[in-house]
N, C-alpha and C positions, 0 to 999 in steps of 0.2 A: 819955522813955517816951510822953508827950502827944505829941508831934510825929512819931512810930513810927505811932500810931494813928491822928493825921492823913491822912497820907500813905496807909494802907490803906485808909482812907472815901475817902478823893479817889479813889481808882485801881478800888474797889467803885463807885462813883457816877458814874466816866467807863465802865465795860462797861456796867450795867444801861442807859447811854445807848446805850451800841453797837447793846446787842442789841435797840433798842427801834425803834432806827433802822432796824435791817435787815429787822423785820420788818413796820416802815410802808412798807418800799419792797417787800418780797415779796408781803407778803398783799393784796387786792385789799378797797378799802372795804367796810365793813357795807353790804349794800342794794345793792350795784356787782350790777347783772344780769349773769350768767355767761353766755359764749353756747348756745343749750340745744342738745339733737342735732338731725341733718336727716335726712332721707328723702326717698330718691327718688319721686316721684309719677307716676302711672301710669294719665290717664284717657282724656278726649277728645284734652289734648294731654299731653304730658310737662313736669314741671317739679320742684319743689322743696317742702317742708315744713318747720317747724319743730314742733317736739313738745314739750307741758306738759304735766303733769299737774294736774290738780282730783278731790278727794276717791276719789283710787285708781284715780283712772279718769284714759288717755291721750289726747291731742285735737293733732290736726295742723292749723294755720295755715298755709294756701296762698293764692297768689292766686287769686282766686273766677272770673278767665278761662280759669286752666288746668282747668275742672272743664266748662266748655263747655257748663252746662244740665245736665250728669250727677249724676246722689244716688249715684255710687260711683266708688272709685278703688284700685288698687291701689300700697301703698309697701313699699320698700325700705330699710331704713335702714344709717344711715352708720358701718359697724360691718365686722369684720373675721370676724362669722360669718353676714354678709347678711341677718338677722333681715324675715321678711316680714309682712307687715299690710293688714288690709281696713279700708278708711276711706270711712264713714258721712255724707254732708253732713248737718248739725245746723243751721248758719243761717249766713248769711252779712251782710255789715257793711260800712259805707263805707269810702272808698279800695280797695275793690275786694279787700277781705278775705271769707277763709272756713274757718270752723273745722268741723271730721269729728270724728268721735269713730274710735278704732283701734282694733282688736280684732287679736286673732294676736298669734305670739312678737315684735313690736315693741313692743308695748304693756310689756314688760317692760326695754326700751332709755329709757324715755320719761324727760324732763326732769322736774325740778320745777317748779312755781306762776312765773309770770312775775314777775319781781321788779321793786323801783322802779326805773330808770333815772335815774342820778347823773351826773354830770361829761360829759354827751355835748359838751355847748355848748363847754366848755373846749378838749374834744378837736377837735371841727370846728373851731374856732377857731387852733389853732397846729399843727395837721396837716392837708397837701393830699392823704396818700397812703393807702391802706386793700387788704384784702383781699377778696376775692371768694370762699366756700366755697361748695361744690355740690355735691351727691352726685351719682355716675354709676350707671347699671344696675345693674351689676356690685357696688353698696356699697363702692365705693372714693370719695375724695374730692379732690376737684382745688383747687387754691387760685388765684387767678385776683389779681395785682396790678394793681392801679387807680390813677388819679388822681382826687381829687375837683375838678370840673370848676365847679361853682355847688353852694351852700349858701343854703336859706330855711328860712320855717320849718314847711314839710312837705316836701318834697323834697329830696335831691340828687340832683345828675347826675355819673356817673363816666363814664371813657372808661380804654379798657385802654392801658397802660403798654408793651407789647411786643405784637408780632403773636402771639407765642401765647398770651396771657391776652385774644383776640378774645372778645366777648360775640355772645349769638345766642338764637335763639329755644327754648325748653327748659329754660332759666336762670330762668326767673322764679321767686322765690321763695327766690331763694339769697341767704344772709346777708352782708352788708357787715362787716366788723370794722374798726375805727381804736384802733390801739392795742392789739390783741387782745380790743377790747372791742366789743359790739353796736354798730352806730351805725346797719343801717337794712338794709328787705326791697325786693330788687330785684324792681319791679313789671312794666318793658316794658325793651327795645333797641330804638332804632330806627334800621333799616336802611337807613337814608341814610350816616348818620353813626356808628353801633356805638357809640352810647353807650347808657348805661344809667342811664333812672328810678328813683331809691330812694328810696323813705318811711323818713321818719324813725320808727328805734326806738320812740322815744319816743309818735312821735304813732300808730305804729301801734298800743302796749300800749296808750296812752289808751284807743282804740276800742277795743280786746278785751275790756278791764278787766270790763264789768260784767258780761259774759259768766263770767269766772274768778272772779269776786269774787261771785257770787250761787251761794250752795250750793243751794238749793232748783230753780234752773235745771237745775245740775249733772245733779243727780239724777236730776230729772226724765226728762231729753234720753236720758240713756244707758241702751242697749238692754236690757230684762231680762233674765235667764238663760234658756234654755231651757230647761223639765221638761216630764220623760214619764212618764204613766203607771205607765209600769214600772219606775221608781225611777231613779237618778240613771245618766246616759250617762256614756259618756267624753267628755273634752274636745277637742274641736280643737284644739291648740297652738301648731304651725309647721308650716309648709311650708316649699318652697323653690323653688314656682314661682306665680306670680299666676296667679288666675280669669282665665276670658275674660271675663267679667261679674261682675255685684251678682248674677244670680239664680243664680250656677252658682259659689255662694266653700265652698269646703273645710270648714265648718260644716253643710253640709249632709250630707254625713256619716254624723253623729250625732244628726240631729234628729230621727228616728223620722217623717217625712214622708215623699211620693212627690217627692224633690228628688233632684236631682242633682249631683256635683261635674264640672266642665269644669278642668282646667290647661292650659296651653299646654305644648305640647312643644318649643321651642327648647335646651334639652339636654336631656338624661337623663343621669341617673337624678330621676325624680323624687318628693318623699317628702313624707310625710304624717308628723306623733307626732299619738300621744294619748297623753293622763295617763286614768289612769284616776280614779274618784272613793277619794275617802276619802284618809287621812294614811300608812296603810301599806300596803304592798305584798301584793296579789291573786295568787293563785296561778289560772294562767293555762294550758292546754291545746290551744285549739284558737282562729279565729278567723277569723269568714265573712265573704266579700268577695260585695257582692249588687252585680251588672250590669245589673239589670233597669231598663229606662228609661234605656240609656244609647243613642243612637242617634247618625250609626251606629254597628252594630256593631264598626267600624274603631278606634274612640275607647278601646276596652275592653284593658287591660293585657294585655300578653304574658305577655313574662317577670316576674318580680316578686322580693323576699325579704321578709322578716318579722323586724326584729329588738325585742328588747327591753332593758330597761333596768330594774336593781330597784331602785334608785337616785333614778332621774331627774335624773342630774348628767351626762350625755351618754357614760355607758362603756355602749355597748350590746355585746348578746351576740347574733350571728343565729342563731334557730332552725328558720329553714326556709324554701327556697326551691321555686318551683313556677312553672306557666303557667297562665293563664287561657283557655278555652280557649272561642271565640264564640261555642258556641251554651248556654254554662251562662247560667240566669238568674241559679246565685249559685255560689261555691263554698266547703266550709270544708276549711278549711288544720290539719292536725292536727301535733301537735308532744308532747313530752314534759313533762310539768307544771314551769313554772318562776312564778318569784315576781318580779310586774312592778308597775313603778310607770309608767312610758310605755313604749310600742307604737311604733315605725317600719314605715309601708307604703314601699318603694325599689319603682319602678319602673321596670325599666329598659328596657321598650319595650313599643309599644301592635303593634295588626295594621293599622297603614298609616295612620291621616290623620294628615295634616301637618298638622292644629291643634291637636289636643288628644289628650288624655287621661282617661278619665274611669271613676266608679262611681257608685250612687248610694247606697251605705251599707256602714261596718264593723262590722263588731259582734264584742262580745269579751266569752266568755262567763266567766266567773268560778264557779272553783270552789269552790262551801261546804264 
């Protein structure tokens, strides 16, 4: 009977090995930094971001040449519903770093807190090979195979593996991985030779660090809410087309100021949500679209539709479509009382300029 029960401890005491085993080779160490999402960037020049969050608040880490002197940029993030974002320069840091703060439906895509970087040495050490991720326009993401070419201890240098994983100008800021783990932010190519300068992971969080690591910075830096007089607006949410600028971003809106919204028109339809304030759903009737101060008048929406959402989990219902028509200063849109938690403005075409699009205020009155 003793030697029955033997042998059931032995064979209980060799699985809890098994499965302990399996899941020190699945799970990825305590502290192991995960790689965080990216976003495409969109200012002087074109390039890349990576995305943390600090205390609720989104903040994009790009390199501080793709920003070319500009305090604004438009991102994209690396996501399969294009999630868009305006990003804020906050400060920028040696090795040629610079953190934004993000506002827009990306800020809700955003990583968490930079974590400690663990075993990178090990990995440079017994691997030459790594990946290259990047977001493109479009929120797709391309994966770019490298060789690492030299290892010190703030750089390395990769050079691509096949002619189609060529590096180039636009890439900066695209994550390295070795091992499917961080290992460094590509800073430059240089066009001699199509290799590619990386900072070390490691040495980059170093520099970031006090910036994440200091709440009272945090705080401080990130932009206040806007309030109006006349009680709480709606919110600008997403888009799904970038400003032409910082002084013409999709917030303007709803700020009850003489400001305007500019999008680019490289496709249509292009849309607007707002959430409306409060936790439940506004019963909602009509909703005015003010053109005054959009110049020129070319810029001003044609055709249009209006949907909503009582939800706000993306099953919208359209309640009504109409034209805007160039010489109103504003027009309201009337519809049958429905119960909304976010607003869609679909634009699906301006009266002729090939840049833009624009209003300079929604407004959504709500029924008592």
């Amino acid at each position: 009977m003793r030697r029955g029960a033997d042998s059931r401890s032995r064979r209980r005491d060799s699985l809890h090995a098994l499965v302990l085993l399996v899941l020190l080779t699945v799970l990825p160490a305590a502290g192991t930094a995960a790689p965080p999402p990216q976003a495409f960037v969109r200012t002087a020049e074109e390039g890349q971001a990576l995305l943390f969050e600090r205390l609720g608040e989104c903040y994009a880490v790009t390199p501080a040449h793709v920003l070319g002197g500009e305090l604004f940029a438009s991102l994209t993030g690396g996501h399969s519903r294009r999630p868009q974002g305006d990003g804020d320069l906050l400060q920028t840091f040696g090795y040629d770093l610079a953190v934004l703060h993000v506002s827009g439906a990306l800020a809700r895509f955003c990583g968490g807190s930079p974590a400690i970087v663990t075993g990178l040495e090990d990995r440079l050490a017994t691997s030459d090979r790594g990946v290259l991720a990047s977001v493109n326009a479009d929120g797709s993401i391309t994966r770019r195979r490298v060789t690492l070419s030299d290892v010190d201890l703030l750089y390395l240098r990769v050079r691509p593996e096949q002619n189609r994983d060529q590096l180039f100008k636009g890439l900066s800021g695209s994550l390295l991985l070795v091992g499917d783990r961080p290992a460094g932010i590509l800073m430059a190519v240089d066009a001699d030779t199509g290799e590619g300068r990386v900072l070390r992971y490691d040495r980059a969080l170093e520099t970031l660090r006090p910036f994440f690591d200091a709440a009272r910075s945090a705080a401080r830096t990130a932009p206040p809410p806007t309030a109006t007089a006349a009680g709480p607006a709606p919110e600008v949410v997403s888009w799904n087309a970038p400003p032409l600028d910082a002084d013409h971003r999709a917030a303007n809106l709803v700020d009850g100021k003489q400001t305007v919204w500019y999008a680019g028109t490289a496709s249509f339809p292009v849309e607007v949500v707002l959430a409306l304030p409060g936790d439940k759903a506004a019963v909602v009737q009509s909703v005015r679209l003010i053109g005054r101060g959009v110049t020129p008048v070319e810029r001003l929406p044609r055709d249009f539709e209006i949907l909503v959402s009582s939800r706000g989990d993306g099953h919208w219902l359209p309640v009504a479509t109409g034209s805007y028509i160039r010489t109103e200063k504003e027009k309201t849109v009337r519809f049958a009382p429905v119960r909304v938690r976010r607003l869609m403005l679909r634009i699906y075409s301006n009266w002729g300029d090939p840049e833009a699009v624009g209003l300079a205020g929604i407004v959504v009155p709500v029924v008592r």
